[in-house]
N, C-alpha and C positions, 0 to 999 in steps of 0.2 A: 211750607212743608218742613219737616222736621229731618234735619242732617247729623249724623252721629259724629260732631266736628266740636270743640270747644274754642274758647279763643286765644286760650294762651296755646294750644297747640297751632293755633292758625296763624300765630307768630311765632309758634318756635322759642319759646319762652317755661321757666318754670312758675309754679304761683308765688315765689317767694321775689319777684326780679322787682327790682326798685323804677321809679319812674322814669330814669336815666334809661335805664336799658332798654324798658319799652320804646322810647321814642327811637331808639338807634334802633330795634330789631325793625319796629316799621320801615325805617328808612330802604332798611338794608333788603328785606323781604319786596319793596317795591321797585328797587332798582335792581333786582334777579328777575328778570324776563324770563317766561320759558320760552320753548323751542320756535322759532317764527313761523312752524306750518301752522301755529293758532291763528283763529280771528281774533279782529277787535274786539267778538261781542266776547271770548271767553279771556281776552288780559281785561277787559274793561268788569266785569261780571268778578274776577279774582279780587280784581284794585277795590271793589263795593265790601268785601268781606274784609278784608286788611283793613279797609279803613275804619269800619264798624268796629273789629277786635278791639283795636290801638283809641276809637272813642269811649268806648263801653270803662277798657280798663284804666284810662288816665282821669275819668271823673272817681273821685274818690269817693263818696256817697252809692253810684252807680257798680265802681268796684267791691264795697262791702256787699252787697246783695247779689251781686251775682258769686261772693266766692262764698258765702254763706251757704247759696246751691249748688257750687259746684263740691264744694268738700263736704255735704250730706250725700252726693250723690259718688265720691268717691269712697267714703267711708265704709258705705253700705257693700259700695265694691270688691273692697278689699275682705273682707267678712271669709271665713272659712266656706261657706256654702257657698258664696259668690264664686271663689275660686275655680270649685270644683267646677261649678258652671257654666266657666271661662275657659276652664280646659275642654270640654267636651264639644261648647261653640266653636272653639279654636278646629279642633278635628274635623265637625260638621262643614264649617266654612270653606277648610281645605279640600274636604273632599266636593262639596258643593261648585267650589272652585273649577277644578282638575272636568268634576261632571260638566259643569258648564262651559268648556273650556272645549270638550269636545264633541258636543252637540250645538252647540249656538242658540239652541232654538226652545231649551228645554225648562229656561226660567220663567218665574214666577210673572204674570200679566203687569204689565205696566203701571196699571191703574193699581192694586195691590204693593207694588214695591215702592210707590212712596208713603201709601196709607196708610203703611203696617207700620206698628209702635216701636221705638228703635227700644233696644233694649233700658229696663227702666235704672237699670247702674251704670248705665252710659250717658256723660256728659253728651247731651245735643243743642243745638239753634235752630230759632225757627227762621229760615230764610225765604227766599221772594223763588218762584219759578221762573223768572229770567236770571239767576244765581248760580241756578243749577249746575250748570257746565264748569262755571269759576271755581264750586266746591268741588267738584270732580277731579278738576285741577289741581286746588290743593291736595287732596285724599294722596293722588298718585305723587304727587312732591313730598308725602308725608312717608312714604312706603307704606299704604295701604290699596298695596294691588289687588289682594280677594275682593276686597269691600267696594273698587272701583269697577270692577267687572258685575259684581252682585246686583251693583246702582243702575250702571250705565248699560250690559246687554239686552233688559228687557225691552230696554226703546231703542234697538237696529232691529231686534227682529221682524220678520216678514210678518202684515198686519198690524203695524204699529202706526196711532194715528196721532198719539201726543206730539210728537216732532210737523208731523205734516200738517197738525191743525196751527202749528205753531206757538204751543203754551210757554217753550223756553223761548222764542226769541226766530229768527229768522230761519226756516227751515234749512236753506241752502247753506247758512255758515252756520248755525247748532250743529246740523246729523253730520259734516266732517268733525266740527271738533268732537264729538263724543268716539266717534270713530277712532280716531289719534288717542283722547285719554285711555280709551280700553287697548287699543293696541299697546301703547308703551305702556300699561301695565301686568302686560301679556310678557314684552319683552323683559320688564324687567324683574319679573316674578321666575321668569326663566333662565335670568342672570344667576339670580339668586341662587334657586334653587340647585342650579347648575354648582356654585360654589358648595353649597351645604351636599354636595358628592349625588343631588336625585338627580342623577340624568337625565332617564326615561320621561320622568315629569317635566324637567326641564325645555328636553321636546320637545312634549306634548302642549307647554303653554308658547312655543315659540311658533310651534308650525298653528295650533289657534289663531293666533294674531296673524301670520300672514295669509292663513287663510280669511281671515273677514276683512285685511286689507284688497285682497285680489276680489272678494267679493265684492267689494264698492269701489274697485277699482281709486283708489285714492292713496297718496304719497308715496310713490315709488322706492323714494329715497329710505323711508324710514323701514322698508319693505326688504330693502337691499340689504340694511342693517342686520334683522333677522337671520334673512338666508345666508350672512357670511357667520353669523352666531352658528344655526344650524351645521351648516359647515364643519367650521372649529369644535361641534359637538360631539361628531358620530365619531371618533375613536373611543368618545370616552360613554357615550351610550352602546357600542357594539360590546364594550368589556362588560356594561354592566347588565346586560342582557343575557350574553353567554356567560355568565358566572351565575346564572340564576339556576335551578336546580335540573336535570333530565327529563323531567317532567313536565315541566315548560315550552312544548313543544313549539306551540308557536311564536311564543318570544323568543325562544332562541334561533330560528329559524328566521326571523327577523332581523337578528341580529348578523348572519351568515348574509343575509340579505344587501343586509346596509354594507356590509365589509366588500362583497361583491362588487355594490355599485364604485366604489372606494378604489377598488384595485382597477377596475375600468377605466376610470378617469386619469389614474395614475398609469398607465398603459404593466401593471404587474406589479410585484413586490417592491422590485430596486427600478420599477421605470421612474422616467422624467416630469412625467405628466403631471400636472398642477389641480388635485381635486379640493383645492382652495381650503382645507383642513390647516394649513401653518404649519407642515412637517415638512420637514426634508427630507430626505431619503436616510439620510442615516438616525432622523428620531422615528421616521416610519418604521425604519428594522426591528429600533428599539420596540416600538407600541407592537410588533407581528411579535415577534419574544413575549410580551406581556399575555397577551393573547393566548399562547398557545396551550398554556396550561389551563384553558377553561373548556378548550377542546378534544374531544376524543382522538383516540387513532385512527379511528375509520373517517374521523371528518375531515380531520388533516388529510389526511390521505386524497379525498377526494378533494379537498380545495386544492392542495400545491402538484398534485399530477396535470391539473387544469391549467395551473399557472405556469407549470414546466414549458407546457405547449408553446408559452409564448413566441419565445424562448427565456427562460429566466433564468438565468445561473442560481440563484438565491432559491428563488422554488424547488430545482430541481436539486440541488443541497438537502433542502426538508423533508422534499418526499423521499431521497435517500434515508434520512432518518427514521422517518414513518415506517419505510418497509423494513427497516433493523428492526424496531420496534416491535411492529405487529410481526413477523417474522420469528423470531426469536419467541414475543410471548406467546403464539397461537402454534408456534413448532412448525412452520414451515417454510423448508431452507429455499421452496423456488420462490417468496419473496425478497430471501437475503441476494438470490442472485439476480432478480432485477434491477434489487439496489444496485450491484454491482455492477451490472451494464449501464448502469446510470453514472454511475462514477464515469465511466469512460470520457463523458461528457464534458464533464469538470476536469478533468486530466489531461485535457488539451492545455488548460493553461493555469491550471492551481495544483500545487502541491496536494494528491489526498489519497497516500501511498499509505499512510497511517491506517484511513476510513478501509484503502482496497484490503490491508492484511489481516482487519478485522472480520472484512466479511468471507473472505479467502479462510481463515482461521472457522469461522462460523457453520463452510460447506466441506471442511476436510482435508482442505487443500495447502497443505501445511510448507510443502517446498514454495508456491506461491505467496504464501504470508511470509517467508522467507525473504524471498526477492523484494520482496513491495518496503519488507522493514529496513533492506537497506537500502531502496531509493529514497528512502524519506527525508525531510530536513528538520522534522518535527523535534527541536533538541531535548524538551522536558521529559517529553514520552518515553522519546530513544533511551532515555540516561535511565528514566526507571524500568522499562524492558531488561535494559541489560545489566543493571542491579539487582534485578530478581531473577537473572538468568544465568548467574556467575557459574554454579554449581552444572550447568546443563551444557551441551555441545554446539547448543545451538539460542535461539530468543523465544524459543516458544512458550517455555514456562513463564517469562515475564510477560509474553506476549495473552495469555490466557487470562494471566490476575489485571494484567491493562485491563483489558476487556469486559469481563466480569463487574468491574470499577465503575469501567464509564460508563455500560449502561447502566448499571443500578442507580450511580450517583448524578447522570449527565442526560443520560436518554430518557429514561423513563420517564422522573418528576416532570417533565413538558407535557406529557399526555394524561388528560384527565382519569382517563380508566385506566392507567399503567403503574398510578403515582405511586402507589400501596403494594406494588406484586412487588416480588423477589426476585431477585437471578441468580442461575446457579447453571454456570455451563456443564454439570454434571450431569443435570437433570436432561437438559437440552439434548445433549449427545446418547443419550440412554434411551431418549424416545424410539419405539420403535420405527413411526413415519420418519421423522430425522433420517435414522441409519439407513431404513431403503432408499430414501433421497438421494443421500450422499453417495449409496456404492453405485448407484446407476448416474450420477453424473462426474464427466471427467473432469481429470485436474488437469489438463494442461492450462498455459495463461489462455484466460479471454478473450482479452483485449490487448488493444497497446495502442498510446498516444496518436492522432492522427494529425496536429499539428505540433509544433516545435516553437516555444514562443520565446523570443526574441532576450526579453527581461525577465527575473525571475520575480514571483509573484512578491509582493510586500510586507506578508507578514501574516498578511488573515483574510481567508477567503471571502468569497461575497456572500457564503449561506452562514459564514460563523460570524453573526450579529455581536461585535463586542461591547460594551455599554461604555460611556465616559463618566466622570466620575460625579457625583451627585444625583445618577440619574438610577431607577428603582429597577426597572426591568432587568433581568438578567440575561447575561450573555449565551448564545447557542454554545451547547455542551462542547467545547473541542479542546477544555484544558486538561490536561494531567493529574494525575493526582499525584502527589510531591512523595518523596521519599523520608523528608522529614517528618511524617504523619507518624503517630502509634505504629508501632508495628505488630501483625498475630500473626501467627503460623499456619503455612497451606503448605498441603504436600502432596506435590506432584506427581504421581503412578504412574508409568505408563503400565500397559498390558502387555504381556507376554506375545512373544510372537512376531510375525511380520509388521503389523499396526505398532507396533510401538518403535520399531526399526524407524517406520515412516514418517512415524511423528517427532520423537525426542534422539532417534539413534543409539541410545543406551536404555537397559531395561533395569537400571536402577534407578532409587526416589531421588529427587531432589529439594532439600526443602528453602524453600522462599519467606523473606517478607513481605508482609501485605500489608497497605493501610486499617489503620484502624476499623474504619468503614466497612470493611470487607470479613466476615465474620469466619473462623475455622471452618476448610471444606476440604471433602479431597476428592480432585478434579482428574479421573485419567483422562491421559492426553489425547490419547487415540482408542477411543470408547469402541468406533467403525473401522474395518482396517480399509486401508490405502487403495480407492480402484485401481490408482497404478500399479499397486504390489501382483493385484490378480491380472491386471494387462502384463505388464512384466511375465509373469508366471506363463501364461497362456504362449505368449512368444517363444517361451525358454523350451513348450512342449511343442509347439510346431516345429521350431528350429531343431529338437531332438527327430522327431517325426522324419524331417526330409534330410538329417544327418544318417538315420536309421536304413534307410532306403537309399539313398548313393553309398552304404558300406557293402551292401550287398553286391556292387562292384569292385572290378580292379583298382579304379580311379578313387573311390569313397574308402578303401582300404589302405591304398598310400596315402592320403589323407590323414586317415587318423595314426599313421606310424611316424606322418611329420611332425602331426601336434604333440606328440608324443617326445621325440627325438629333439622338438624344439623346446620342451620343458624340461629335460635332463638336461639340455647344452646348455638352458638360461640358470639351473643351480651351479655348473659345473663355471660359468661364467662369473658369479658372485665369488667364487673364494679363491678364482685363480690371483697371480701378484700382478701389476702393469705389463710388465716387459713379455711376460707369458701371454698375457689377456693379447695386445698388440697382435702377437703372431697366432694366437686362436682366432681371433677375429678375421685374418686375413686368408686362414686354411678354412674359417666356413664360409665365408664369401664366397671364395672356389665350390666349394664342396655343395652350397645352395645351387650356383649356377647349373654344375653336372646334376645336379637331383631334378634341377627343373629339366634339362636339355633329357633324361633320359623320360620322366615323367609324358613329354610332350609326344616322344617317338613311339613310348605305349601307346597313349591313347590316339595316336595317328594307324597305328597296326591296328588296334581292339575296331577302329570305325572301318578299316578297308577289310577286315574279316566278317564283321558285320551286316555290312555294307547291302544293298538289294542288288539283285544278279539280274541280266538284260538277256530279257526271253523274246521271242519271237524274230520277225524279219527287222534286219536295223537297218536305218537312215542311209543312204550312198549319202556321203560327203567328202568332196575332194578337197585338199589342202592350197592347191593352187587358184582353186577361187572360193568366195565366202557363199552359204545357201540364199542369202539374202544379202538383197542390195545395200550396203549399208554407205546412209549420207555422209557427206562432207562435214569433219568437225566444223562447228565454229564457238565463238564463246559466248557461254550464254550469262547473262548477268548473275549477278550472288540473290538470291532474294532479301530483301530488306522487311525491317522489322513495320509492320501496320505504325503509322504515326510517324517514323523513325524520319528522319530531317538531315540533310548533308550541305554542304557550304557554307555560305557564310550565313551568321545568325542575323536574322530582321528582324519586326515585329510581328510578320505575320508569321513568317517562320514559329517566331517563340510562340506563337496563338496557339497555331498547329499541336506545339509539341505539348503544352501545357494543356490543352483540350482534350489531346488522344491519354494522358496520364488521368485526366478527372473522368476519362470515361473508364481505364482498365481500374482506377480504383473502383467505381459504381459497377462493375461488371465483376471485380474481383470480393468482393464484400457485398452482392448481391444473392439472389435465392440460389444463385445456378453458380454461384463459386469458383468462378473461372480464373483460376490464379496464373495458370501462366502468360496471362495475356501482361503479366505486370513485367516481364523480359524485356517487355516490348521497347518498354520508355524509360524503366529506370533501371539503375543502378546505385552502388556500393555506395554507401551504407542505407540507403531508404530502402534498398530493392528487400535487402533480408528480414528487415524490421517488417516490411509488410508482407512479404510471403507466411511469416510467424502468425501474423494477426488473421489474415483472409482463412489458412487452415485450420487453427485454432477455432474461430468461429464457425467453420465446415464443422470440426467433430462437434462442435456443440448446439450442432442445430440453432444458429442465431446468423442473423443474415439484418442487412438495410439497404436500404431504395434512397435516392441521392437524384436532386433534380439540383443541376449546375447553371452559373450564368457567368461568362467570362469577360475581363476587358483588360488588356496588355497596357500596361501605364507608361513601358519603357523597359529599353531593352541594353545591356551597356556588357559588351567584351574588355577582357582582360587584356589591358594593356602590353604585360610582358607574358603572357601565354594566349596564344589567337584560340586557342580550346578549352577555355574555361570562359565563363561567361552568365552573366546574372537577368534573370527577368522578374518584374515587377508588376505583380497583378492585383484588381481588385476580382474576389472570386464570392459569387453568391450563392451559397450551399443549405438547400432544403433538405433534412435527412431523418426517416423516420426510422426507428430501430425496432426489430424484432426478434421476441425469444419464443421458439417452436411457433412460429406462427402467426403468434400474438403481439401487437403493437403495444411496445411498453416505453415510448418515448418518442421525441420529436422535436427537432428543432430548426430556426431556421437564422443564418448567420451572414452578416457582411463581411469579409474579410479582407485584409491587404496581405500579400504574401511576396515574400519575396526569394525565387525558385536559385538552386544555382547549375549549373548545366556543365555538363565536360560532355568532348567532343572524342570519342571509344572508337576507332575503327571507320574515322567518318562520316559516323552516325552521331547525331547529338540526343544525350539521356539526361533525365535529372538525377541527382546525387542526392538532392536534401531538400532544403526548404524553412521559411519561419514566415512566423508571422508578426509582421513590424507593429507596433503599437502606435 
């Protein structure tokens, strides 16, 4: 049979190599064994070809004649039409390859694949059919993986009787070894191609080969090889699947597929789990960053709210992102405020006061972007906020062009369909849906922290993926943009009126510099006016309302002749000298006293003139005894607070106390907002921090459900006060959050905490709390 092999190829040799070299490449070619899952019969079938080359070409006579053919037959090769020929073969083979690669079963009949003429500008030898395998061997040592698979799959397929009649040689060690040369040319067609950036293909000839290895069940080992290939592939096939256009439905869905099973194994973004890829967690971050930009906002969306679930700090970072994103571009502000309850989440133990004042800023809420800009530690941001806020009373104008910034320059470009919109929080605030959003939901805060953690975070959260250096992905948006950039002019408006009171405070312009980046706009600041200004308002006419209605008496009459009397005394008090003021101060002290003492004696007359008058037959009651029996004092105890604990501190004790708290928080931050149950157990300073948060989230229609699991690790009293005192908990907290209703997050967390307890009256409360790292 004739094999498309020549012989100075079969040694690895050019035609011009002198005899010297011949006999070393022999040497050298015989003493490279391949892999040891070969048989005898295909090293012994190889060593018949080597030796034939190495005789053919050291007869001098023998080598004129054969290079007399071999260089008519490359000459003709090389030929301008030949070429074109060779490129068109080269295409056909590839794809012929790749076809047969994924059906097994669809090449050409056996009997035909060796019968058929190799091409006629192709050096070939005519070799022996027990050789066969040995030239197989060399083909794929040569790197001609197509041509080994073209050769070698028509004899495994099902029906194939050349192997089982036996024409190459022992059927039991022929049909492994031909099995082995196609597979490692499977793998290493896949190597290849894998380097040359075709992933997909790359795949596809690697999961081939394990697939007709599992089929014959045969070398595990070389089987193993593969699948850790495959492995180390799918990050770099998922990118190259979703980068493929929208309309690739199903490869890209593939690709979402493969990332799925990827996140699985790793138990989420930043889990531990080993889905044998060779990434770590922080090049994983890196490849989810690569990633995201080939994704839409609606995908992302739907992947990292799934992986939020886990619980993922990282995930649920992104899907913060996503809903600024789609929020912002789609104009609506009740995704900006999921983001924001989302935040909550992270704010136990990451700085992202920055993330909270943008999206506070986003719903209106312009005292709250306030507060949030100075908890922050964010030093870049801050310094350009209040560089572009010099001119203003307040941060909000730099806080605007921040914003504006980052998503144009930081948010967007991550989402496929976002990369190309513009931003422009003028537009934003102008929308009509926006402005009804906003006046119908209130400003008070949120949220607030529900732990207190221990260290302060190191610098960069765990959803802000930052790159190291050589490496291509880019970092999650959460830099600044610098002050030393271009600068253009934006000019800050606010609007006439109460809304511009509530937004900037002053209703003159302010003008700022902006990065380069950021094109001339003028953004008023408070487009919506303030629902607090119209809560405000509304109070201001209730309070006139029942100020209106107690003047109609005696009592609402001296009232208003006090407030009266008390605002001539407070100017007359501004311009008296010391010495004067001293003895004013002490004639109105007097003069308050008697106003109230005569005050008190009217409306003691106005009620006994008033008063219901006693008609009919009245009661006999004598003085010398009572109408009723009345029992023997005795003392009845104080009642005590639900949970509340007295003597000395134990461990069960502290269970108790730490139990009855994790239930008034689950009952105080639940649908039914039962906040004063939180008297019960704590106190100064936890106790106000959380009445703020459980009301806050009553006017907001946002509530969570919290399933607890407790265990007291140790309990240790203060040496030099017996009423202070520390417990030490591991606390397992399942907690799903809801806004209006709807479950917009979840998590579930192990925690170490460690409580600290004072003893009030008795009674032991908690004061605070962290959580130990």
């Amino acid at each position: 049979m004739l094999i498309p092999l020549d012989y100075y190829r079969i040694l690895g040799l050019p035609i011009q190599a002198t005899a010297e070299q011949l006999q070393q490449a022999h040497r050298d070619r015989t003493l490279q064994l391949p892999r040891r899952e070969y048989s005898e019969v295909a090293i012994v079938a190889r060593k018949q070809l080597l030796d034939e080359a190495c005789a053919v070409l050291s007869d001098s006579e023998g080598r004129k004649a054969y290079d007399a053919s071999f260089l008519a037959k490359t000459y003709d090769r090389e030929s301008e039409a030949a070429q074109e020929a060779k490129h068109q073969r080269s295409k056909t083979s590839a794809g012929t390859a790749t076809f047969l690669q994924d059906t097994g079963e669809t090449a050409p009949p056996e009997s035909k694949a060796l019968e058929a003429a190799p091409d006629p500008h192709t050096p070939s030898i005519e070799i022996d059919d027990n050789q066969f395998v040995g030239a197989l061997l060399i083909l794929q040592e040569l790197g001609e993986y197509e041509l080994v698979q073209k050769l070698g799959r028509p004899y495994l397929n099902n029906g194939s009787i050349a192997i089982a009649e036996g024409r190459f040689g022992d059927p039991q060690l022929v049909r492994p070894d031909i099995v082995l040369t196609v597979s490692l040319a499977c793998l290493e067609l896949g190597r290849e191609q894998w380097q040359q950036g075709q992933y997909e293909n790359a795949a596809k000839s690697l999961e081939a080969g394990q697939e007709l290895l599992l089929r014959e069940s045969l070398f595990a080992s070389v089987r193993g090889e593969m699948q850790a290939d495959i492995y180390k592939l799918r990050p770099y096939n998922i990118l190259e699947l979703l980068s493929l256009p929208e309309e690739k439905v199903a490869e890209r869905r593939r690709g979402l597929q493969i990332l799925r099973e990827m996140l699985q194994e790793r138990g989420g973004i930043d889990g531990s789990g080993d889905d044998r890829s060779g990434l770590g967690i922080e090049d994983f971050l890196r490849f989810v960053q690569q990633m995201r930009k080939h994704l839409t906002s609606s995908e992302q969306q739907a992947l990292f709210e799934a992986e939020a679930g886990r619980p993922s700090a990282v995930a649920t970072y992104l899907s913060v992102y996503t809903l600024l994103a789609q929020g912002f571009a789609a104009r609506q502000p009740s995704m900006i405020r999921r983001a924001k309850l989302m935040l909550m989440q992270l704010g136990r133990r990451q700085d992202v006061h920055l993330e909270k004042a943008v999206c506070s800023l986003l719903l209106g809420q312009t005292e709250e972007a306030s507060r949030a800009l100075e908890l922050s530690s964010e030093k870049e941001p801050l310094a350009f906020i209040r560089e572009h806020s010099q001119d203003s009373p307040d941060l909000l104008p730099g806080l605007c062009l921040y914003a504006e910034h980052w998503l144009q320059e930081e948010v967007f470009p991550h989402f496929r369909d976002l990369a190309n919109e513009s931003v422009s929080l003028k537009d934003y605030f102008a929308d009509p849906k926006v402005q009804a959003y906003l006046e119908a939901l209130p400003q008070d805060a949120e949220t607030a922290n529900e732990w207190v953690v221990v260290q302060p975070r190191s610098g960069k959260l765990p959803g802000r993926l930052q790159p190291t250096a050589g490496r291509s992905p880019a970092a999650i948006p959460a830099q600044p943009p610098t002050a030393k950039q271009g600068a253009s002019t934006v000019t800050l408006t606010p609007v006439s009126g109460e809304a511009s009171t509530a937004a900037s405070g002053a209703k003159s312009q302010a003008t700022v510099a902006a990065p380069s980046a950021v094109a001339p706009v003028s953004i008023p600041i408070a487009t919506v006016p303030h629902p607090a200004d119209s809560t405000s308002k509304q109070r201001r006419r209730q309070h006139s309302g029942r100020s209106g209605a107690t003047g109609n008496g005696l009592k609402g009459d001296l009232a208003d002749r006090a407030r009266t009397k008390a605002a001539e005394l407070t100017a007359q008090v501004k311009s008296m000298p010391p010495k004067r003021l001293a003895l004013f101060l002490v004639a109105g002290v007097l003069s308050l006293l008697l106003l109230w003492l005569i005050l008190s004696l009217l409306a003691s007359a106005m009620q006994a003139l008033s008063g219901p008058s006693l008609r009919g037959e009245q009661a006999l009651v004598r003085l010398e005894e009572p109408p009723l029996e009345i029992p023997a004092l005795t003392a009845a105890p104080e009642p005590s607070a639900a949970g509340a604990v007295s003597g000395e501190i134990t461990e069960e004790s502290a269970e108790q106390i730490v139990q009855s708290w994790l239930s008034a928080k689950a009952a105080a931050l639940g649908p039914n907002h039962t906040v004063e149950e939180l008297k019960q157990v704590l106190t100064e300073p936890a106790l106000s921090r959380w009445q703020l948060m459980a009301e806050a989230q009553q006017r907001n229609n946002a509530h969570q459900r919290y399933v607890h699991k407790l265990q007291v690790n140790g309990v240790k009293t203060n040496p030099t006060n017996p009423d202070r005192a520390q417990v030490e908990a591991q606390v397992g907290e399942k907690a799903e959050v809801f806004d209006r209703s709807q479950l917009v997050s979840s998590r579930n967390e192990n925690l170490r905490v460690r409580y600290d307890l004072i003893r009030q009256e008795g009674q032991w409360r908690i004061m605070d709390w962290q959580v130990i790292k």
